[in-house]
GUNUMI-151528 format. One line per field, with one value per residue (C-alpha): residue number from 1; x, y, z. Coordinates in pm, 1 decimal, always signed. Example, Ala and Ser with C-alpha at 12.3 -4.5 7.8 and 13.67 -1.06 7.14 Angstrom:
// GUNUMI-151528
k	[1, 2]
X	[+1230.0, +1367.0]
Y	[-450.0, -106.0]
Z	[+780.0, +714.0]
***
This chain:
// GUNUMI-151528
k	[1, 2, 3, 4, 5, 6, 7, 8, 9, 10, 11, 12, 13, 14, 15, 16, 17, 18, 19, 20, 21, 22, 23, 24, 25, 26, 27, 28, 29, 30, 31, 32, 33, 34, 35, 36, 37, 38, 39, 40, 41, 42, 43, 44, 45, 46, 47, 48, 49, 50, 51, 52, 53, 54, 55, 56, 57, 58, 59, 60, 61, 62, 63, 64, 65, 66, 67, 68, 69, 70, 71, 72, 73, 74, 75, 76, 77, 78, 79, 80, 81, 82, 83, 84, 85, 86, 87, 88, 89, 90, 91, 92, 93, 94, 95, 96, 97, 98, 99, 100, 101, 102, 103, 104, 105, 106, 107, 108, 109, 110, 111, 112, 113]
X	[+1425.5, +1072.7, +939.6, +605.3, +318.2, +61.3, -166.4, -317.6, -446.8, -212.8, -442.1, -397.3, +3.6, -13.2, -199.0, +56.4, +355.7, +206.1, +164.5, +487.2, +218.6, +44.8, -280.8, -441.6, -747.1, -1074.8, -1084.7, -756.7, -937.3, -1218.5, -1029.7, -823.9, -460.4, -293.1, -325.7, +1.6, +78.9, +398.1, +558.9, +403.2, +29.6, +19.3, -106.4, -385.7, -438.2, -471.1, -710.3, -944.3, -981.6, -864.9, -1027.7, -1096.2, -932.2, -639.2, -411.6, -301.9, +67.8, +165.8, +468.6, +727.2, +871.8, +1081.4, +903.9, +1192.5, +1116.5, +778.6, +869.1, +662.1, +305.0, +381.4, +161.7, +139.4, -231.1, -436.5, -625.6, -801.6, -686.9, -532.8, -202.8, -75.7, -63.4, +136.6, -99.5, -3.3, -120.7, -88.3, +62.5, +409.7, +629.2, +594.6, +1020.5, +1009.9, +895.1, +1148.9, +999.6, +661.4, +605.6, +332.6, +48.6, -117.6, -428.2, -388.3, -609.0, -862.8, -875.4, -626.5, -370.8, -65.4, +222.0, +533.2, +789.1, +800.5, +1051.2]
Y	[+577.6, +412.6, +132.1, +140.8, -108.7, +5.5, -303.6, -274.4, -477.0, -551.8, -365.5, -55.9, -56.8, -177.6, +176.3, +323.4, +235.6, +335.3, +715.0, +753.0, +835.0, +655.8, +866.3, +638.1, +335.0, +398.6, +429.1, +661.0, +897.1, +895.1, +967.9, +1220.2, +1029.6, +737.8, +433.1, +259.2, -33.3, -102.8, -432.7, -476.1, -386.3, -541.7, -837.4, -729.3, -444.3, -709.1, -968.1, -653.4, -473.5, -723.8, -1114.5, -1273.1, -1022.9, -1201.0, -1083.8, -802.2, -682.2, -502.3, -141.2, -112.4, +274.3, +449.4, +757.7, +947.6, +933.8, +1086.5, +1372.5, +1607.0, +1474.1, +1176.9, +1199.1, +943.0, +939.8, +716.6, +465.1, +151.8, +59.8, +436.8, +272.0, +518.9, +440.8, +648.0, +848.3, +1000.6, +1340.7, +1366.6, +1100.7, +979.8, +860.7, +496.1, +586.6, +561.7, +203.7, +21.6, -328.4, -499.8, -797.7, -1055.8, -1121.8, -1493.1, -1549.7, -1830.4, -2107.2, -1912.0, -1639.7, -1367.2, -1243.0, -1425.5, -1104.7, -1356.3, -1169.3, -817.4, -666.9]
Z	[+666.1, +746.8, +478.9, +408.8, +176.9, -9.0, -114.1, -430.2, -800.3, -1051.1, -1299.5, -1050.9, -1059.5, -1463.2, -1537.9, -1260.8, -1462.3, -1730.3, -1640.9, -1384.6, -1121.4, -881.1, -748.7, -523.6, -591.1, -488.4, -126.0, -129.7, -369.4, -161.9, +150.8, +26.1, +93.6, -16.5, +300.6, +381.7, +616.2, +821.0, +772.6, +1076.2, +966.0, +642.4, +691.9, +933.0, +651.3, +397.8, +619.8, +692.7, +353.6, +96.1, +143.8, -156.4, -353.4, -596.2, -826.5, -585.9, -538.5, -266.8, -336.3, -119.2, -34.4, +176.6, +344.7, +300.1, -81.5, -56.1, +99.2, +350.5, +216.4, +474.5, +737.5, +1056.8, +1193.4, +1417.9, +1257.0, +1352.7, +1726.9, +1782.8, +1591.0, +1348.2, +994.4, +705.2, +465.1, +195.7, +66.5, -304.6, -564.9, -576.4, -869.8, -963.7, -972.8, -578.7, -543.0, -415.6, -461.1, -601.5, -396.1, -496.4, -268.7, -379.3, -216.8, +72.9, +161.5, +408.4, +95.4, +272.2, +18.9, +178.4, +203.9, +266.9, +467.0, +422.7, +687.4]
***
């Protein structure tokens, strides 16, 4: 069981719930997976791709959940991050954490481990 965060808009996980599916935002569509952080990526995650960004949340899963779509690949820094080919059920979130905007405009992640 490995816990991964996927970052995203309220208005994103709103239409989400809405359909039982979540298919990916922008970039994810554009690079054919779904990007996940590690508890211990997230915040770099969110510093890199999501300053000045509010009203974000960030989903909590279990890969285990999502089956063999899971795929760990290098990313930035040769660390491996969790992508996701294909969709998964808005069922498999575990959690919906909030993700206020701090002070220096990173979306502050609290304690996710």
């Amino acid at each position: 069981m490995t816990r991964i965060y996927k970052i995203l808009g309220r208005e994103e996980w709103d239409r989400a719930k809405a359909i039982g599916r979540f298919d990916g935002s922008a970039v994810d569509l554009a690079d054919g997976y779904i990007h996940f952080s590690t508890a211990a990526q997230a915040q770099e995650t969110a510093r890199r791709h999501f300053e000045g960004q509010g009203d974000l949340v960030v989903l909590e899963l279990d890969t285990d959940d999502l089956g063999p779509g899971v795929k760990w690949e290098p990313s930035r820094g040769g660390d491996l991050f969790a992508h996701l080919y294909g969709s998964f059920d808005t069922e498999h979130v575990l959690a919906v954490h909030e993700a206020p905007l701090g002070e220096d405009g990173v979306p502050a992640l609290g304690d996710l481990s």
